[in-house]
PyMOL Python script that loads the backbone (N, CA, C, O; Angstrom):
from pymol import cmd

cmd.read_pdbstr("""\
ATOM      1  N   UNK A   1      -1.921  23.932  23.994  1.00  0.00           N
ATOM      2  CA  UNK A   1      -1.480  22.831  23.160  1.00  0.00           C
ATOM      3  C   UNK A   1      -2.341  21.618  23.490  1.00  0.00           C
ATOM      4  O   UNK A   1      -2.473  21.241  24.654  1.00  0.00           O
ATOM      5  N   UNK A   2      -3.085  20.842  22.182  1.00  0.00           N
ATOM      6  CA  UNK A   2      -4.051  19.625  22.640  1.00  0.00           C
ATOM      7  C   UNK A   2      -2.727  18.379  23.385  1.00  0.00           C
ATOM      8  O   UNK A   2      -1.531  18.280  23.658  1.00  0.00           O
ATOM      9  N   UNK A   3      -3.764  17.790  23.411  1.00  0.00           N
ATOM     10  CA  UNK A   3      -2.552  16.694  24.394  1.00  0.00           C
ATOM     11  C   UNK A   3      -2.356  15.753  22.610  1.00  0.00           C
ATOM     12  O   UNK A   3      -1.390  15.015  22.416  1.00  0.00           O
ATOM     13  N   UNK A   4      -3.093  15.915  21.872  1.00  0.00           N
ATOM     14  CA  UNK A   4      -2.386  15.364  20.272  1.00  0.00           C
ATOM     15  C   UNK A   4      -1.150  16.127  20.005  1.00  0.00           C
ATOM     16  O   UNK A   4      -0.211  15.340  19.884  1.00  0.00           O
ATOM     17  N   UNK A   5      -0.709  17.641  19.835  1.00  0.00           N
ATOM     18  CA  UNK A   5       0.255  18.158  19.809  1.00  0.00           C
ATOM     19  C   UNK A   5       1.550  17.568  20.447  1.00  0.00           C
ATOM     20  O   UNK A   5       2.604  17.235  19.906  1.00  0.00           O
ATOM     21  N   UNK A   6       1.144  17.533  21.818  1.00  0.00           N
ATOM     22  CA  UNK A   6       1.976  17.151  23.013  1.00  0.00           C
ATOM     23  C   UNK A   6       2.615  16.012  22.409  1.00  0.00           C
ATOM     24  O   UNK A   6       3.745  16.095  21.927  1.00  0.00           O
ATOM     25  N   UNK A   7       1.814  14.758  22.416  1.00  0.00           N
ATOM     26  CA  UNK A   7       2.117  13.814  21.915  1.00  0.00           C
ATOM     27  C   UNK A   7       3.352  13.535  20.608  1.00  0.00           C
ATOM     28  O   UNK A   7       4.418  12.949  20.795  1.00  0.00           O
ATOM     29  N   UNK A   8       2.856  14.152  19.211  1.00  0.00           N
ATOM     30  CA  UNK A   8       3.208  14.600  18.159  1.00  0.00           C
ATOM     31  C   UNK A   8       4.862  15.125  18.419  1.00  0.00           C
ATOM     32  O   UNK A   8       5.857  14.700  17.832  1.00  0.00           O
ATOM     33  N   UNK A   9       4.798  16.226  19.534  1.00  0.00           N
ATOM     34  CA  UNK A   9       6.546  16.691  19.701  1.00  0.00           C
ATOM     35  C   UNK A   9       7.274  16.176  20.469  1.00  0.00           C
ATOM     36  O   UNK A   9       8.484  16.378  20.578  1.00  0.00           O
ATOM     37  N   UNK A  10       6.320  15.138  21.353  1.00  0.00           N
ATOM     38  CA  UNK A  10       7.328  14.152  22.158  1.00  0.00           C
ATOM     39  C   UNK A  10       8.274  13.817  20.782  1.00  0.00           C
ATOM     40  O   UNK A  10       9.402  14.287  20.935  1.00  0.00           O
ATOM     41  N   UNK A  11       8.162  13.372  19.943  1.00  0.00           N
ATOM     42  CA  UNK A  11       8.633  12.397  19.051  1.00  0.00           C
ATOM     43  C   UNK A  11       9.766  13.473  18.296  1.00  0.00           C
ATOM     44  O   UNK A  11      10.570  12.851  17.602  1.00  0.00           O
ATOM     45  N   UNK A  12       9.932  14.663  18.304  1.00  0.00           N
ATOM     46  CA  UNK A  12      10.639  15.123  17.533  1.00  0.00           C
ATOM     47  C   UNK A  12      11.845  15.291  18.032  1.00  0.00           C
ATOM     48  O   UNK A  12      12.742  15.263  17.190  1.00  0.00           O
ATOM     49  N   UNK A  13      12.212  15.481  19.304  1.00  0.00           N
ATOM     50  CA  UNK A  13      14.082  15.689  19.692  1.00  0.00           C
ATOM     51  C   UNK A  13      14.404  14.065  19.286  1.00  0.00           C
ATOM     52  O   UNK A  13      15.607  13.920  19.068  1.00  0.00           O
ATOM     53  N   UNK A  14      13.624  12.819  19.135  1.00  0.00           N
ATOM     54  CA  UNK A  14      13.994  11.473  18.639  1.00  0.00           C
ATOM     55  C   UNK A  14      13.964  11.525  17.333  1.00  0.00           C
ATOM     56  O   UNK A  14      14.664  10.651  16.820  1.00  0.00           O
ATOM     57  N   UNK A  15      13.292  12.379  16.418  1.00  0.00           N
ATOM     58  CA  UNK A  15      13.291  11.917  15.305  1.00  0.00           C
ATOM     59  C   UNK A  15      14.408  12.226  14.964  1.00  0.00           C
ATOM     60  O   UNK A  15      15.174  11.376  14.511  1.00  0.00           O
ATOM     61  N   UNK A  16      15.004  14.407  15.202  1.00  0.00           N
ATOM     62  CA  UNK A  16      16.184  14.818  14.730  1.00  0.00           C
ATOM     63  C   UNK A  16      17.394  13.884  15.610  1.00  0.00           C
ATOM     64  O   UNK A  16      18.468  13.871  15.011  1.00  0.00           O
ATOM     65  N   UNK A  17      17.391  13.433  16.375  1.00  0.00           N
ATOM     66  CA  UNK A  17      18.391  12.913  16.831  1.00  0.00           C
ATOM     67  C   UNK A  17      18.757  11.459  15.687  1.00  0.00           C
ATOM     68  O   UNK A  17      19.858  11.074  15.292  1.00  0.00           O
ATOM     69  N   UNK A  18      17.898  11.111  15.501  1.00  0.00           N
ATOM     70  CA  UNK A  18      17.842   9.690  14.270  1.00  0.00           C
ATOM     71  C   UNK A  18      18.419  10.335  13.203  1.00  0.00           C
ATOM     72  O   UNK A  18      19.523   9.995  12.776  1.00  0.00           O
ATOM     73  N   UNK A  19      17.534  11.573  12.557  1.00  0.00           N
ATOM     74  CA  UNK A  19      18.435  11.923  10.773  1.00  0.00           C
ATOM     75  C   UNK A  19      19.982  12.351  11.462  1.00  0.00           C
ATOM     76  O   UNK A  19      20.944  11.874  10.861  1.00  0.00           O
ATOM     77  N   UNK A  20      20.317  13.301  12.799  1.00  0.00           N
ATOM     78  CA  UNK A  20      21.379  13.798  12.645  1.00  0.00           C
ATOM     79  C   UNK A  20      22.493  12.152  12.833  1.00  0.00           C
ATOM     80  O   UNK A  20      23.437  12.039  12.051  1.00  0.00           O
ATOM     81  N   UNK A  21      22.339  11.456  13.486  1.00  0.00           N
ATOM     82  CA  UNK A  21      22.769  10.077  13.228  1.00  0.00           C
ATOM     83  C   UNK A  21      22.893   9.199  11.819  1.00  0.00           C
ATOM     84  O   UNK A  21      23.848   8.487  11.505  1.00  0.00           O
ATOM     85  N   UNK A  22      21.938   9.384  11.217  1.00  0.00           N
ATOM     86  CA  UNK A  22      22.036   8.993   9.659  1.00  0.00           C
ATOM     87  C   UNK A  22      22.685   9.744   8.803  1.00  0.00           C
ATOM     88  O   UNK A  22      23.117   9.261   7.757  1.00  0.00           O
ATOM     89  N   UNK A  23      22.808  10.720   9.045  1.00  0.00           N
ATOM     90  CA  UNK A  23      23.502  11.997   8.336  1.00  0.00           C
ATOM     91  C   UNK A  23      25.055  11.723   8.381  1.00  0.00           C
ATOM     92  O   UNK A  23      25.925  11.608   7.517  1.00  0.00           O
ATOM     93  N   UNK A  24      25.025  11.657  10.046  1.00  0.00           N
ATOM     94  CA  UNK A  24      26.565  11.624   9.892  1.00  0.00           C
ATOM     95  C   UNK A  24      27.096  10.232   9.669  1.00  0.00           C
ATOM     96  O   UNK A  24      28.288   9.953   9.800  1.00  0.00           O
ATOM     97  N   UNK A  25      26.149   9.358   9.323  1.00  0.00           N
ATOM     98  CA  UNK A  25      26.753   7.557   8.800  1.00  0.00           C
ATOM     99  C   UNK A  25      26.398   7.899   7.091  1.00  0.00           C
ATOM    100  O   UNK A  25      26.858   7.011   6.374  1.00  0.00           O
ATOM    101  N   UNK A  26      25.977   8.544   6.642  1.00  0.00           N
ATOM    102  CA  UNK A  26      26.137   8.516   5.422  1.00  0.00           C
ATOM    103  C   UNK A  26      26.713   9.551   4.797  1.00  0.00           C
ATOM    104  O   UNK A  26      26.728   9.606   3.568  1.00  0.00           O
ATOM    105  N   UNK A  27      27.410  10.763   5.788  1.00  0.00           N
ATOM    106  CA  UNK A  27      27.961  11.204   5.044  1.00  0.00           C
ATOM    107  C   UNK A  27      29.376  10.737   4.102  1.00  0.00           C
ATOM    108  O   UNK A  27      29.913  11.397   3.213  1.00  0.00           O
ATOM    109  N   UNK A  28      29.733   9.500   4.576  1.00  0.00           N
ATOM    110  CA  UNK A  28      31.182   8.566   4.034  1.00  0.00           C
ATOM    111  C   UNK A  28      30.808   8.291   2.648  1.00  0.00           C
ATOM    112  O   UNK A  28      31.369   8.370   1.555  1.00  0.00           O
ATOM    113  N   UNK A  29      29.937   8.024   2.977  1.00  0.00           N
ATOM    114  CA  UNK A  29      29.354   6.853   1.683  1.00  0.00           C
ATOM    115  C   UNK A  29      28.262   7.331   0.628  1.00  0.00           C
ATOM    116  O   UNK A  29      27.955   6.696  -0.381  1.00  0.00           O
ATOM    117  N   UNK A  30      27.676   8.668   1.060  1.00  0.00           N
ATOM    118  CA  UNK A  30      26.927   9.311  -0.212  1.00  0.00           C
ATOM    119  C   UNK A  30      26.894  10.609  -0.066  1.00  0.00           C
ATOM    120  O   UNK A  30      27.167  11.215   0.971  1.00  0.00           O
ATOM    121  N   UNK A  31      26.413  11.281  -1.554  1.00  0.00           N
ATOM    122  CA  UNK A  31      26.798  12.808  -1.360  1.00  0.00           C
ATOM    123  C   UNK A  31      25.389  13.182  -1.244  1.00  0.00           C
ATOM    124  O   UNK A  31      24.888  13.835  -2.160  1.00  0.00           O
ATOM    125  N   UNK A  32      24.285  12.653   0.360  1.00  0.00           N
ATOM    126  CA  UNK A  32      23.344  13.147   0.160  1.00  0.00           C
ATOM    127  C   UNK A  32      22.973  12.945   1.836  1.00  0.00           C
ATOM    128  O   UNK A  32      23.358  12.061   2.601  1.00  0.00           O
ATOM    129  N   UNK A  33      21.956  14.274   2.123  1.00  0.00           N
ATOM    130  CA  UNK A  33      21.367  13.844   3.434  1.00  0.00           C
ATOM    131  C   UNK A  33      19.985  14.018   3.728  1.00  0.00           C
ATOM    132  O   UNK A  33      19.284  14.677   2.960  1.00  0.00           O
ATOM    133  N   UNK A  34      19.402  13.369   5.013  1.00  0.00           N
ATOM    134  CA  UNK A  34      17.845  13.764   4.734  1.00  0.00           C
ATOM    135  C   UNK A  34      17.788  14.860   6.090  1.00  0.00           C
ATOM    136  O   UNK A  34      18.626  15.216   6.917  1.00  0.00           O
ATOM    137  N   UNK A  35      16.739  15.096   5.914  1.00  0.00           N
ATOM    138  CA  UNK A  35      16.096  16.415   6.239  1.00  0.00           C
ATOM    139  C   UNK A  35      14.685  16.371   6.504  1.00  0.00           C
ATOM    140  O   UNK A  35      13.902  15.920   5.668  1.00  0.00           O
ATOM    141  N   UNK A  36      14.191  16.962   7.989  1.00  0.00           N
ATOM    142  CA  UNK A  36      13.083  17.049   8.471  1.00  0.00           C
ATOM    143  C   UNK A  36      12.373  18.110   8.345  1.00  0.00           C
ATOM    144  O   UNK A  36      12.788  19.184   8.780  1.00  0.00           O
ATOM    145  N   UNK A  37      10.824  17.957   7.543  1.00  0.00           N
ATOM    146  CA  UNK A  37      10.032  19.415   7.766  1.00  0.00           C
ATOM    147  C   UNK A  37       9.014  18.476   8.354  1.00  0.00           C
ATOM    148  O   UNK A  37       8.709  17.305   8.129  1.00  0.00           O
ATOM    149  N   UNK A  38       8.485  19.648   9.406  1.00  0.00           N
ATOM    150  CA  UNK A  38       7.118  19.106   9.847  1.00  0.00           C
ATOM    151  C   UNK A  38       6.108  20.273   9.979  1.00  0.00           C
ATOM    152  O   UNK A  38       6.623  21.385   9.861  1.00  0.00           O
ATOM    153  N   UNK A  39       4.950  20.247  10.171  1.00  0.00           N
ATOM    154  CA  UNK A  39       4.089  21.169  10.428  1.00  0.00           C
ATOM    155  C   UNK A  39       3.091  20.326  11.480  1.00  0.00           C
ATOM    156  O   UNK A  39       3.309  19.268  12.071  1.00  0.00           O
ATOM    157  N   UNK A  40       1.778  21.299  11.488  1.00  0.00           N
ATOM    158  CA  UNK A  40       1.068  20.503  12.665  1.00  0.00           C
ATOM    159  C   UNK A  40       0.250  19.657  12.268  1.00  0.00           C
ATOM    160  O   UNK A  40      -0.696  19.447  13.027  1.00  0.00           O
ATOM    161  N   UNK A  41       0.283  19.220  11.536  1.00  0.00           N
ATOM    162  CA  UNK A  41      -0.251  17.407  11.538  1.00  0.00           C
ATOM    163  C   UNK A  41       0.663  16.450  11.101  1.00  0.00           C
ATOM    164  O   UNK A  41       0.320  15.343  11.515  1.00  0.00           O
ATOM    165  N   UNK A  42       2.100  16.400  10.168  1.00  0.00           N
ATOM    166  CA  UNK A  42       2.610  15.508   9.799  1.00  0.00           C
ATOM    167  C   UNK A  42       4.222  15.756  10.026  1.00  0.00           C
ATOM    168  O   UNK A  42       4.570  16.841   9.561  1.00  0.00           O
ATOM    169  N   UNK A  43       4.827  15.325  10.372  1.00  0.00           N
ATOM    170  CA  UNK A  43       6.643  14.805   9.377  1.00  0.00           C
ATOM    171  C   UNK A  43       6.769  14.960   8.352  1.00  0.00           C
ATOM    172  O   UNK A  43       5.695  15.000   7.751  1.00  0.00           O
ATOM    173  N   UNK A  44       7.532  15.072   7.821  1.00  0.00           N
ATOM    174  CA  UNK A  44       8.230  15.202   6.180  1.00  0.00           C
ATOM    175  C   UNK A  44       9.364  14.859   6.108  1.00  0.00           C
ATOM    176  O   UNK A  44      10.200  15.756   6.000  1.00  0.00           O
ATOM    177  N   UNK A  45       9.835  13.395   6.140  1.00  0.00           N
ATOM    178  CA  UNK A  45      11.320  13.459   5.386  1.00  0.00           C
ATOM    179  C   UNK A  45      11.876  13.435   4.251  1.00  0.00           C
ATOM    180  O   UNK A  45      11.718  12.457   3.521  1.00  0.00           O
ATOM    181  N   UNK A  46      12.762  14.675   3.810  1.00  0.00           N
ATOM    182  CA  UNK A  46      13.134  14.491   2.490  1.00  0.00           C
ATOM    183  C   UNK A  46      14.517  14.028   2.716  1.00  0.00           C
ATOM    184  O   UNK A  46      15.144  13.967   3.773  1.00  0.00           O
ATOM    185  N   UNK A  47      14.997  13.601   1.079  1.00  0.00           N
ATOM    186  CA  UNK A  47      16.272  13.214   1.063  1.00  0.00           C
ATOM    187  C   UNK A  47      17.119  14.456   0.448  1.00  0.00           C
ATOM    188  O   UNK A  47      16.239  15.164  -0.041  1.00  0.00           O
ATOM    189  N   UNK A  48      18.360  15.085   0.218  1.00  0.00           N
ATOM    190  CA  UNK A  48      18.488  16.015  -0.646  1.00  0.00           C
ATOM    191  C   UNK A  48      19.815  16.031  -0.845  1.00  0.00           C
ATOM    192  O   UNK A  48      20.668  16.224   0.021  1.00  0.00           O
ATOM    193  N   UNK A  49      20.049  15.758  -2.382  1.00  0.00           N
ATOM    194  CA  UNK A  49      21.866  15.346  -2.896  1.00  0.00           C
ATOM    195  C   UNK A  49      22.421  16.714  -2.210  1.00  0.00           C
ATOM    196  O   UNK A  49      22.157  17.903  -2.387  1.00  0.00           O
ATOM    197  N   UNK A  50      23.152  16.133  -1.499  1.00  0.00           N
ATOM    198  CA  UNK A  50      24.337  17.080  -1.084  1.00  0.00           C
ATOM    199  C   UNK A  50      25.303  17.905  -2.207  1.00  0.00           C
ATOM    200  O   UNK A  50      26.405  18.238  -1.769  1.00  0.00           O
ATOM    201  N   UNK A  51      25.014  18.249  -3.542  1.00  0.00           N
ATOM    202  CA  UNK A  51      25.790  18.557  -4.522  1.00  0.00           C
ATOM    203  C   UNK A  51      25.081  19.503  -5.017  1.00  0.00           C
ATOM    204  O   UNK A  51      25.601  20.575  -5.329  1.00  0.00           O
ATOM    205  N   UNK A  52      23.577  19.224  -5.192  1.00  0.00           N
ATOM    206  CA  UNK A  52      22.675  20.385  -5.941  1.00  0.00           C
ATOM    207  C   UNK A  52      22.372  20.734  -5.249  1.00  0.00           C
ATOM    208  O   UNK A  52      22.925  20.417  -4.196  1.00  0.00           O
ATOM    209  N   UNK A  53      21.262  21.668  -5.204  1.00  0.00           N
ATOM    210  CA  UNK A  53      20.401  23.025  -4.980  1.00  0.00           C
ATOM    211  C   UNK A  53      19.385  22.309  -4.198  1.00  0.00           C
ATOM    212  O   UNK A  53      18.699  21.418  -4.700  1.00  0.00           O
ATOM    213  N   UNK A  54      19.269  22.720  -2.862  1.00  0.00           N
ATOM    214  CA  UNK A  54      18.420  21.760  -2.171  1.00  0.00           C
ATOM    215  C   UNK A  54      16.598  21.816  -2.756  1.00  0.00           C
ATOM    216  O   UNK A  54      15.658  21.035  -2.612  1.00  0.00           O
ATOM    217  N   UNK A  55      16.752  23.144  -3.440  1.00  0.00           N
ATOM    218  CA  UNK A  55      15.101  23.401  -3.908  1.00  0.00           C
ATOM    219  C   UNK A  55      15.351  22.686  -5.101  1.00  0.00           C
ATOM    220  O   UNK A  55      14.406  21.935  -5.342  1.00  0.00           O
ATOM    221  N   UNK A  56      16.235  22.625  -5.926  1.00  0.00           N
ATOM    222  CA  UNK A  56      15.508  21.738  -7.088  1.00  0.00           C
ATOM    223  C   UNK A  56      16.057  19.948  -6.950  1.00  0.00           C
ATOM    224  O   UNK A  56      15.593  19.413  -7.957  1.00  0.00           O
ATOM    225  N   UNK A  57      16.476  19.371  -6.502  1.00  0.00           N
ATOM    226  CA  UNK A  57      16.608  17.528  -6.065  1.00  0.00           C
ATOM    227  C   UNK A  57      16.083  17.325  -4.750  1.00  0.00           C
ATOM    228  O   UNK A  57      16.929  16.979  -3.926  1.00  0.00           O
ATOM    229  N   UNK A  58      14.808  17.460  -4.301  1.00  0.00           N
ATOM    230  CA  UNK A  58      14.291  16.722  -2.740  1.00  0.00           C
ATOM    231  C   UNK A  58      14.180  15.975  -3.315  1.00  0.00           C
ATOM    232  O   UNK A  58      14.182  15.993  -4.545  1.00  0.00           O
ATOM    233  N   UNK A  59      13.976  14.579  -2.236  1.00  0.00           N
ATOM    234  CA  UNK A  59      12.826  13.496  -3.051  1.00  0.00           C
ATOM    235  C   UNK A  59      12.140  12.819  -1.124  1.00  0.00           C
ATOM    236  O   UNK A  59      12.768  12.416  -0.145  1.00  0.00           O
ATOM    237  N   UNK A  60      10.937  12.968  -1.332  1.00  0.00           N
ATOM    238  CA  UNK A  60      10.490  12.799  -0.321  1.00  0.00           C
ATOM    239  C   UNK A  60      10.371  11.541   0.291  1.00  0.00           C
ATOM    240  O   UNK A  60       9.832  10.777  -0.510  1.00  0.00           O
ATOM    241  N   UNK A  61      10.581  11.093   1.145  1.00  0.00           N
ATOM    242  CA  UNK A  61      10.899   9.429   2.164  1.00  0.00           C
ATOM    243  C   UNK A  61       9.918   9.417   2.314  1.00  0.00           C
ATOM    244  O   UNK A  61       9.211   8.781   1.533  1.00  0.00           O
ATOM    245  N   UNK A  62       9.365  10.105   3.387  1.00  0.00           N
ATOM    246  CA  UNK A  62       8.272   9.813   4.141  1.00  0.00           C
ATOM    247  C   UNK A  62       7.861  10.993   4.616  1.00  0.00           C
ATOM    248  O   UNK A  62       8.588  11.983   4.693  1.00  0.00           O
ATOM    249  N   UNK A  63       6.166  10.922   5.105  1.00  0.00           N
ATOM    250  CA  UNK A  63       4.963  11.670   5.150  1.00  0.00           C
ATOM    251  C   UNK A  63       4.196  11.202   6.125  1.00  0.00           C
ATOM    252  O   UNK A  63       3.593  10.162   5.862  1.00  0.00           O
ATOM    253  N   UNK A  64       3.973  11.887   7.666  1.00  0.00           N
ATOM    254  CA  UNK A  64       2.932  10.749   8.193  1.00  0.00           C
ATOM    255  C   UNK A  64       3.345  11.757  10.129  1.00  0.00           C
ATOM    256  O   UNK A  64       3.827  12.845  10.444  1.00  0.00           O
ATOM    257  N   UNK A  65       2.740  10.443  10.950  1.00  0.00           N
ATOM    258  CA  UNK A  65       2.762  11.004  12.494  1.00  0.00           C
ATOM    259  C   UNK A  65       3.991  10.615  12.868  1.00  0.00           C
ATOM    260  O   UNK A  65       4.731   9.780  12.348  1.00  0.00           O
ATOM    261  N   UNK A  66       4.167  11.388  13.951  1.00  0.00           N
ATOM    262  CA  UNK A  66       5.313  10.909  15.189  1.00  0.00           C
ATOM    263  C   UNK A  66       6.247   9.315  14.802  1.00  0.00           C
ATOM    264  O   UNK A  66       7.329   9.082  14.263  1.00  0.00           O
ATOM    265  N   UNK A  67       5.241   8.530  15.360  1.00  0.00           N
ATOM    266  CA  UNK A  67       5.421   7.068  15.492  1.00  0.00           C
ATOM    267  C   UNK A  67       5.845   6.689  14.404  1.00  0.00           C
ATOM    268  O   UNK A  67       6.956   6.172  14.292  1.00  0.00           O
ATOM    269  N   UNK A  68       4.940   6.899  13.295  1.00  0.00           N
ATOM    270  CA  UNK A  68       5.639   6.195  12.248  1.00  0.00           C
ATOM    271  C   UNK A  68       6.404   6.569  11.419  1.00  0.00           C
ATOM    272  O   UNK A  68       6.770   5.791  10.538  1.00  0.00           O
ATOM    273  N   UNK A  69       7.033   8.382  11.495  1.00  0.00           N
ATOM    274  CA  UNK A  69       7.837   8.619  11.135  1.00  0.00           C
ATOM    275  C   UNK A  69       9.347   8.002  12.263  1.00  0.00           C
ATOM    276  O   UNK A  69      10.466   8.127  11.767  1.00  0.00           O
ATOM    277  N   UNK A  70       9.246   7.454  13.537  1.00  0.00           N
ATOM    278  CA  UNK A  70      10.066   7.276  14.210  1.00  0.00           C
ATOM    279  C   UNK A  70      10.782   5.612  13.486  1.00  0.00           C
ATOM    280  O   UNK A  70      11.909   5.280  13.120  1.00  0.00           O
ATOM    281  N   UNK A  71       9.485   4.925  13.548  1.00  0.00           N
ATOM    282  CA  UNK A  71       9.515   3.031  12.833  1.00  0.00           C
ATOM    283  C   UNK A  71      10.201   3.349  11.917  1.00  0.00           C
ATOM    284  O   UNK A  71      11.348   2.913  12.015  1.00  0.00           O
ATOM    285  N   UNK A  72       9.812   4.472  10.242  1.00  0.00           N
ATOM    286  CA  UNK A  72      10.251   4.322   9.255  1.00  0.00           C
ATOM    287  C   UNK A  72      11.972   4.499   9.347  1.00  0.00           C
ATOM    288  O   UNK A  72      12.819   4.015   8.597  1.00  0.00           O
ATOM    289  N   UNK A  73      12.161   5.416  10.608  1.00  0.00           N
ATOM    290  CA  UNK A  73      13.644   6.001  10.508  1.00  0.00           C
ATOM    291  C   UNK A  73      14.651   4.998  11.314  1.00  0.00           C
ATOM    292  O   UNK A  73      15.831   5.249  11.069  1.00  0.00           O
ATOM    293  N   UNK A  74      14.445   3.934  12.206  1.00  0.00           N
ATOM    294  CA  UNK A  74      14.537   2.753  12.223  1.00  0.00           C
ATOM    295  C   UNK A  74      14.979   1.930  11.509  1.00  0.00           C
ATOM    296  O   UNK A  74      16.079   1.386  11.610  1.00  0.00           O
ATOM    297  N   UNK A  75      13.845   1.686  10.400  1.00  0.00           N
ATOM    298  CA  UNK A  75      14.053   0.910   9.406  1.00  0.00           C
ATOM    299  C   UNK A  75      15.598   1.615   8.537  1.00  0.00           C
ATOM    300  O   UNK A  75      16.680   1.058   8.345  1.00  0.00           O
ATOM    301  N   UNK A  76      15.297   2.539   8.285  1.00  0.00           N
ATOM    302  CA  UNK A  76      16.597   3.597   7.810  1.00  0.00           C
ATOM    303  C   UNK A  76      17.749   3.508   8.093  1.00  0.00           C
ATOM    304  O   UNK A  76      18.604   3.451   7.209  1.00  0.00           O
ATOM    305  N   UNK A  77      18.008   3.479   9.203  1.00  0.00           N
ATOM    306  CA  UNK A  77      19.046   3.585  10.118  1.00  0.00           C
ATOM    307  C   UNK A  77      19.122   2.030  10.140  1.00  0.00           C
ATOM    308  O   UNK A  77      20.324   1.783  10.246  1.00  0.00           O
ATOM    309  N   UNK A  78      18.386   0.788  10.090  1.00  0.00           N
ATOM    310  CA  UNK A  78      19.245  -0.541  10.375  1.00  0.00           C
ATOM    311  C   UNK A  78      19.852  -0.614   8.539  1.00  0.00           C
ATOM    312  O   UNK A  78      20.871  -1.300   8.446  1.00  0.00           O
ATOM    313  N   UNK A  79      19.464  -0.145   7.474  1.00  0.00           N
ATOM    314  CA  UNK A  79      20.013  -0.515   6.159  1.00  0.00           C
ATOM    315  C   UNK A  79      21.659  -0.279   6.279  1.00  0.00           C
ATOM    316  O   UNK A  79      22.539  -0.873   5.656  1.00  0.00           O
ATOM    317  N   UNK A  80      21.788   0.712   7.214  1.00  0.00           N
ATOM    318  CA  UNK A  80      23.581   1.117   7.297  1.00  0.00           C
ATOM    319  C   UNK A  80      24.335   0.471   8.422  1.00  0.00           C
ATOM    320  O   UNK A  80      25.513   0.695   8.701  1.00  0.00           O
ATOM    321  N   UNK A  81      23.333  -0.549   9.181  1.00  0.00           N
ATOM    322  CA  UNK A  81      23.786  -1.261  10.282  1.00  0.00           C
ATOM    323  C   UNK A  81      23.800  -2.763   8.923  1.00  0.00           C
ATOM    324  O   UNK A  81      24.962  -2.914   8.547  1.00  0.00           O
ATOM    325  N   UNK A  82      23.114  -3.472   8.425  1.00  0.00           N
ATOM    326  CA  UNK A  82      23.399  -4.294   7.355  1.00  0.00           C
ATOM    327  C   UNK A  82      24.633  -4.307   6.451  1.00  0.00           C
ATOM    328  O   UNK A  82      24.969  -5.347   5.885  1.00  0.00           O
ATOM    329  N   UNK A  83      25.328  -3.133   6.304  1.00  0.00           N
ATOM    330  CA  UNK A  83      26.140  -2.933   4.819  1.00  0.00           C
ATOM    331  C   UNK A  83      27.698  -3.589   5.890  1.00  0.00           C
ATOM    332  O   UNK A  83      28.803  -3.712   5.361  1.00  0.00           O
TER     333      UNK A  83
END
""", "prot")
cmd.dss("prot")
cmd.show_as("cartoon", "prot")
cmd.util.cbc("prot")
cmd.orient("prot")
């Protein structure tokens, strides 16, 4: 594993720990949750209505590394600390 890899999965028991936290603050308040794919260069967060068919309503958040999939989910997570 390069030490970029290394790097890259530091960030992932933080990232799922962030959606499973957002997940369960929005499950009150919307019929939808997001969801992490990643492969070996990027993150993927999608959003996906909790009502339909998860293959036909994704809609994708965000696309990108570690870090700034960590900032964007941050940002995420303070919109339900605001309401």
């Amino acid at each position: 594993m390069s030490g970029i890899e290394t790097l890259k999965n530091n960030y992932l028991p933080v990232i799922n720990a962030q959606i499973q936290c957002i997940n369960e603050l929005s499950s009150e308040i919307r019929q939808e949750r997001l969801a992490l794919v990643y492969n070996e260069s990027d993150y993927c967060i999608e959003k996906i209505n909790a009502e339909l068919s998860a293959s036909d309503h994704t809609t994708i958040l965000f696309q990108g590394k570690g870090r700034a999939c960590h900032v964007f989910l941050n940002g995420y997570l303070a919109s339900f600390m605001t309401k």
